[in-house]
N, C-alpha and C positions, 0 to 999 in steps of 0.2 A: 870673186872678191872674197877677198877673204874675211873673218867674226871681227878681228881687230880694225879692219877697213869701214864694215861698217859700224862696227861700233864709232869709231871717229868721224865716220861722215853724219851722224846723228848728234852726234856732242857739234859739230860742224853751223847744224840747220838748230840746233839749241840755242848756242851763241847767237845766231841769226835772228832768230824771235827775238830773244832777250837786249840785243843793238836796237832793232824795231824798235821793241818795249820803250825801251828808253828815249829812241826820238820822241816818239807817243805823249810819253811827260812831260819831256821837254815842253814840247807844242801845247799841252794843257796848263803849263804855267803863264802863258803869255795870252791864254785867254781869258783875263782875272779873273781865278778864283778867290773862293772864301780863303780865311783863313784855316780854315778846318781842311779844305779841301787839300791845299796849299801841305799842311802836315801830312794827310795822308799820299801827298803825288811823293814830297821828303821819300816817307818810310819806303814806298814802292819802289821809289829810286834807288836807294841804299841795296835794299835785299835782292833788287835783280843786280847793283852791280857784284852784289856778293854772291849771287849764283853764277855770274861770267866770271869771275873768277876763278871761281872752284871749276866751271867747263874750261876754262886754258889751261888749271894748273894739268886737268886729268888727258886736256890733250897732249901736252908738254911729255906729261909721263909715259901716255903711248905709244908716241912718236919718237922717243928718246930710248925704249926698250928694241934688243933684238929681236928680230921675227922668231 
């Protein structure tokens, strides 16, 4: 396997966590939280979907270069 293989299969089990993560949230909002709490599941939300992001755009990029 080749450094690029696995570098994507790591970016791969990243995204993984991070869909997790977010069910995870999800599922915390419908167990009424405070309000407080509530903001902080928000921000959590936000910044992992803004880290799955940045893991597609970088696998896009990998996957999309010549070997």
């Amino acid at each position: 396997m080749s450094s690029k293989e696995l570098i994507i299969e790591k970016l791969l089990e990243q995204r993984d966590i991070n869909l997790n993560t977010l069910k995870h949230l999800e599922f915390e909002l419908v167990m009424d939280p405070t309000e407080k709490e509530i903001e902080k599941i928000n921000i959590l939300q936000k910044n992992t979907i803004e880290e799955l992001k940045k893991i597609e755009q970088e696998i896009a990029f990998l996957t999309s270069k010549k070997s």
